[in-house]
N, C-alpha and C positions, 0 to 999 in steps of 0.2 A: 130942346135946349139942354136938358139933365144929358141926354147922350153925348151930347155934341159936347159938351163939359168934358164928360168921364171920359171921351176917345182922345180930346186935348189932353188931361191930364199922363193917358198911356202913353201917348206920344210924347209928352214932358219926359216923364220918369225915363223913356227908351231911351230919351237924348243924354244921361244923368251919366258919366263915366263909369266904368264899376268902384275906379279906386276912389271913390268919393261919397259908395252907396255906403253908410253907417255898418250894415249888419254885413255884409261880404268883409269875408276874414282878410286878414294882412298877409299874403303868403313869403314866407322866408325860406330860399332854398338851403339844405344843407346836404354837399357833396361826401357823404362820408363808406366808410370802406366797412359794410356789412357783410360782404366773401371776400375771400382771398386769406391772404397772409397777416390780413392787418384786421382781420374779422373780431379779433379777442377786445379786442378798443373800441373796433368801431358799432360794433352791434350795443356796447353799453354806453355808447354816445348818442347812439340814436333811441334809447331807452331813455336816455336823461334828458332829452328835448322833448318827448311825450310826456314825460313827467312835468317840466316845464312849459310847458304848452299848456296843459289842466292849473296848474298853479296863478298862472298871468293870466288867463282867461276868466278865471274865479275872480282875482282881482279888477276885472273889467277889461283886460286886452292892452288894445291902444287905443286911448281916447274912444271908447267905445265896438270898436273893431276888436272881433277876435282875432288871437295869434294862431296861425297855421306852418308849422313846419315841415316843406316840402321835402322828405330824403330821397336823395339818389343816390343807389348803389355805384359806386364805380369801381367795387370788386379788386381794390387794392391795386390798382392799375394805371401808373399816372395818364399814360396814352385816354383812356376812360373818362378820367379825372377832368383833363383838358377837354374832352369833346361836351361834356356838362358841365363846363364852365362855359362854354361858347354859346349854349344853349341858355343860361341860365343869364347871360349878356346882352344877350342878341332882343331878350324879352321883358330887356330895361330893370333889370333886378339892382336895388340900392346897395343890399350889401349881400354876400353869401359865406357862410359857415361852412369849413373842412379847408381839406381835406384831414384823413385821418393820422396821414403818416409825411414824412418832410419830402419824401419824392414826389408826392403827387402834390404836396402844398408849391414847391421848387415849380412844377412843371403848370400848374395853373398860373402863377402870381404875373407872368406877361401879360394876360387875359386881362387885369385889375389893373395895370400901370396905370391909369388913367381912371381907376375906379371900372365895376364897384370897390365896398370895401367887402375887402376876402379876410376873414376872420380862421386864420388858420387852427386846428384844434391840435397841431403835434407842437411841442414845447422846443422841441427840436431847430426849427427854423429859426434865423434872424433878421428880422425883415430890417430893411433899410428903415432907419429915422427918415420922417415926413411922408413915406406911402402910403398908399392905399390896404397894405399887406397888415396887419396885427397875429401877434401870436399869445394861445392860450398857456396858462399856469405860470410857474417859475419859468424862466429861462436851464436851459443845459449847462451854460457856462458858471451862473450861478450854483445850482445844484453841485458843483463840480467842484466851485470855490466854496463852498461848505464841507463841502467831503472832504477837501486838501486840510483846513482846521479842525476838522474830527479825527482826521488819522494824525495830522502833526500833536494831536493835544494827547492821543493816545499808545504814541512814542511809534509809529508806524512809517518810517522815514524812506525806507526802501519798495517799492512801489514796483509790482507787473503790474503790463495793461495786455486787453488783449478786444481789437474793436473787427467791426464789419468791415468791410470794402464797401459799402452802399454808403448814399448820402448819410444814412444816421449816421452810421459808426465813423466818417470822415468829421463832422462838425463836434463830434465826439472827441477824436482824438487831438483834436484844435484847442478844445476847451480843457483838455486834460493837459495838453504841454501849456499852455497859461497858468492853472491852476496849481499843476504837482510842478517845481521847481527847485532849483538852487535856493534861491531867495526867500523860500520856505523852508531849508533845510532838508529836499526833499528831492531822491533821486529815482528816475524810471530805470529799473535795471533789467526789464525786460520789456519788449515791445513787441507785440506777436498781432497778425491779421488772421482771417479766415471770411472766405465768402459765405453768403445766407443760406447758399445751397448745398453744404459741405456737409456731410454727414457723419463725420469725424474731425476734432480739434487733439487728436492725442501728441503728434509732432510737439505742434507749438506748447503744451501744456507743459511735457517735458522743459522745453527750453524757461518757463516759468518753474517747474519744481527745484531748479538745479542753479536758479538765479538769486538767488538767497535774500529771495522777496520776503517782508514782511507782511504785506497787506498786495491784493487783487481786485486789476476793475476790470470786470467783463461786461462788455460796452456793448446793444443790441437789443431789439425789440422785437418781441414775437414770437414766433417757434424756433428761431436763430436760438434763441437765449436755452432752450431746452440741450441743445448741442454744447451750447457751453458749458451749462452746470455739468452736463453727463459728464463729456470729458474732463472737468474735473478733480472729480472723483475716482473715476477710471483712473486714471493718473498718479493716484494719493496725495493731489495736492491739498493740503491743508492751512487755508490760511482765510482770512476774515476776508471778506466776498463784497464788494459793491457791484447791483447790476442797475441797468436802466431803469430810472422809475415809471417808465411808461409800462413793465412788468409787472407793476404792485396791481395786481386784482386777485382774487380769492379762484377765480378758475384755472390760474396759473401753478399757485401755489398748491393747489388742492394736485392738481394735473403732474406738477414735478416732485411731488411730497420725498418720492424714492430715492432722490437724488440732490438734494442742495444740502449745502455746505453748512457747517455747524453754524458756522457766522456771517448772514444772510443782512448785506445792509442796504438801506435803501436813502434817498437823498428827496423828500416829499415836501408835496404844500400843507400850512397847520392842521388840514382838514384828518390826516392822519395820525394825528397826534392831538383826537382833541382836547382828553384828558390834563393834560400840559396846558392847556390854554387860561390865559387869563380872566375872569369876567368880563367883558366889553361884546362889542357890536361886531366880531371877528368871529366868538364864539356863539355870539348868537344866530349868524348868517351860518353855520356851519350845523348849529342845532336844527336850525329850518329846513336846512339841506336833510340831514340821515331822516329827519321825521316824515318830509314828502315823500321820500323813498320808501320810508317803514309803510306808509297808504297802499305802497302800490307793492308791498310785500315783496320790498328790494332791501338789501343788503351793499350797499354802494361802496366804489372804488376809483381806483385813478380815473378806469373809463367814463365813469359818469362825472367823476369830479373837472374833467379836461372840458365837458361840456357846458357845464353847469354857468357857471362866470360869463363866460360869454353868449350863451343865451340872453341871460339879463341884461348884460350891458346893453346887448343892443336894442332890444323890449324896451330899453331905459331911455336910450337913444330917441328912438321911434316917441313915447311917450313924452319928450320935451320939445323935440322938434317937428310932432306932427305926423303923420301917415303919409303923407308927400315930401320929407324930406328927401332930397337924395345924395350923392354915393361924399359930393362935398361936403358936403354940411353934416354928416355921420363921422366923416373922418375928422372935422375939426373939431367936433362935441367930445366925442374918442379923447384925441389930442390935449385937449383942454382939461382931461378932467380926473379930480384929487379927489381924495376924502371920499371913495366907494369903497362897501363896505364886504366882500363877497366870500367866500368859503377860504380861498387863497391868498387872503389877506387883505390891510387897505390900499387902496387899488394910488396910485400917483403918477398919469400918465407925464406927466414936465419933466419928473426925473428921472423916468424908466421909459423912454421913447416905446411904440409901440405893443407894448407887454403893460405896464400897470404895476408889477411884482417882481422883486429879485431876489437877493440871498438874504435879505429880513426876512424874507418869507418861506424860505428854507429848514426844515428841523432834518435830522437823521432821526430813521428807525430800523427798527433790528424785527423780524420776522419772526414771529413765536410759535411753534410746532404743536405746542400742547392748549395755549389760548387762541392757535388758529386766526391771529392776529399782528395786526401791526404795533408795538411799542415806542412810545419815544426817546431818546438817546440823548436826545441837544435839545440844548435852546435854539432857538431862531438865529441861524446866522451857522450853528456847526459845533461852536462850543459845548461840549461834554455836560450834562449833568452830575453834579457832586452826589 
């Protein structure tokens, strides 16, 4: 009778689903770009999710289940991207994190119409209000509309721009003609492209030296962005520098040290400016943040800070609605929800349809050569510090 027990009960437990067995972790895929062109983000996003992974897990998981995050390289590659999205579909996945960069987030997000939710990690994208689609950090447009109040505050009126031909540098250049205008007082008097794979920007730089620009945005993420600075310098242009903030990481800076511009600005979330911060639950989620990092004998930056938020959210997610939640019921707890408290600010998905964060959550900082660090410039929003 004892055996005939014990064979019943193996046969029990065999019949048990796995997603239902307590100690089988929760597996969360995340599509992000560890080679290729977008390796510099995506390799310290997939560091910020093993970080995050030990941190939720110490805290108990979900409901008991550890958190497991699945990475897949897809080599900066949206073709890549999409075939492990298809993969990561096909195998009933509730929601998935990445991709690292807007082409490959652009070229997955068909795959989601219908769910799961894809929790894109480039700030770049703007997913349609009510999708399956969310995007991490500030928004572009925001970061943009803070720039335009930083340069208009600091009599910066006359404006080059000089963006990519690729999806970034387009949604770029979209957010720059809303942002720098008339109706700020504020005119683009030079407008220059170059593609990613151009090994030379000296042309167009000229036609910015000779445009009697006060202020420069060199728009692009990557090794692009080394082209830029190069050229302009090359050049002797001389003038206060905004580049993408997907750039702000210390391997970049350390890598172009030779070459950027005396006035080197950047358009960040408060995590870079913590110093500036208030006492509150903003600055606290940010102290938790560099501390898990100091554990694992990191030094963190945009790339992990891009990951960081939305990890939790969704851990957050999963832990109110359960381990079988799926791709609906994430996107409406998303949708619904205020008063989160994350590195990037308080999170308000009602009035920030899929992002959480906008130009509240935006400070300028200026790059510092000798502290090997980022400084704050503004308050929250773009206004100047007295």
């Amino acid at each position: 009778m004892k055996r005939l027990a014990a064979i019943g009960i193996c046969v029990l437990l065999a019949t048990v689903p796995l997603s239902s067995r307590a100690a089988d972790p929760y597996q969360i895929v995340a599509i992000l770009s560890e080679t290729g062109s977008a390796s510099f983000v995506g390799t310290e996003e997939a560091a910020a999710l093993r970080v995050a992974e030990t941190l939720a897990n110490k805290a108990g998981g979900i409901r008991g289940r550890p958190v497991q995050f699945v990475i897949e390289d897809d080599q900066s590659s949206p073709q890549i991207s999409v075939q492990l999205m298809n993969a990561a579909v096909s195998k009933g996945a509730a929601v998935v994190l990445g991709s690292s960069i807007v082409a490959s987030c652009r070229a997955m997000a068909p795959l989601a119409k219908d769910g799961p939710v894809q929790y894109c990690l480039s700030p770049g994208i703007q997913p349609p209000s009510g999708s399956y689609l969310f995007s991490s950090s500030i928004p572009t447009a925001s970061a943009l509309a803070a720039s335009a109040v930083y340069f208009r505050e600091r009599g910066w009126r006359k404006i080059a721009i000089i963006t990519s031909t690729d999806a970034t540098g387009q949604e770029a250049e979209q957010d720059i003609d809303a942002a720098f205008n008339a109706s700020n007082g504020q005119t683009i008097v030079s407008r220059e492209h170059f593609n990613i794979t151009d090994v030379s920007v000296s042309a167009q730089m000229a036609h910015v030296r000779s445009s009697g620009a006060q202020a420069l945005i060199a728009w692009s993420t990557g090794t692009p962005t080394a082209t830029l600075l190069r050229g302009e310098i090359e050049a002797n242009v001389d003038l206060p520098t905004m580049i993408g903030n997907g750039n702000s990481t210390y391997a970049q800076m350390k890598a172009y040290g030779q070459f950027l511009p005396k006035e080197l600005y950047f358009a960040v979330p408060p995590f870079f400016a913590a110093d500036r911060l208030p006492n509150g639950p903003v600055k606290n989620a940010v102290s938790a943040f560099v501390a898990a990092f100091a554990a694992a004998g990191i030094k963190p930056d945009i790339g992990q800070a891009l990951a960081w938020d939305p990890a939790f959210l969704t851990i957050d997610a999963l832990k109110r609605l359960g381990p079988d939640a799926n791709a609906q019921q994430i996107k409406s707890y998303l949708q619904n929800l205020r008063g989160w408290n994350g590195i990037d600010g308080t999170y308000d998905f009602r009035s920030v349809p899929q992002r959480g964060v906008g130009i509240n959550s935006v400070v300028i900082t200026r790059w510092d050569p000798v502290k090997q660090g980022w400084t704050g410039m503004s308050k929250m929003g773009g206004m100047p510090l007295k």
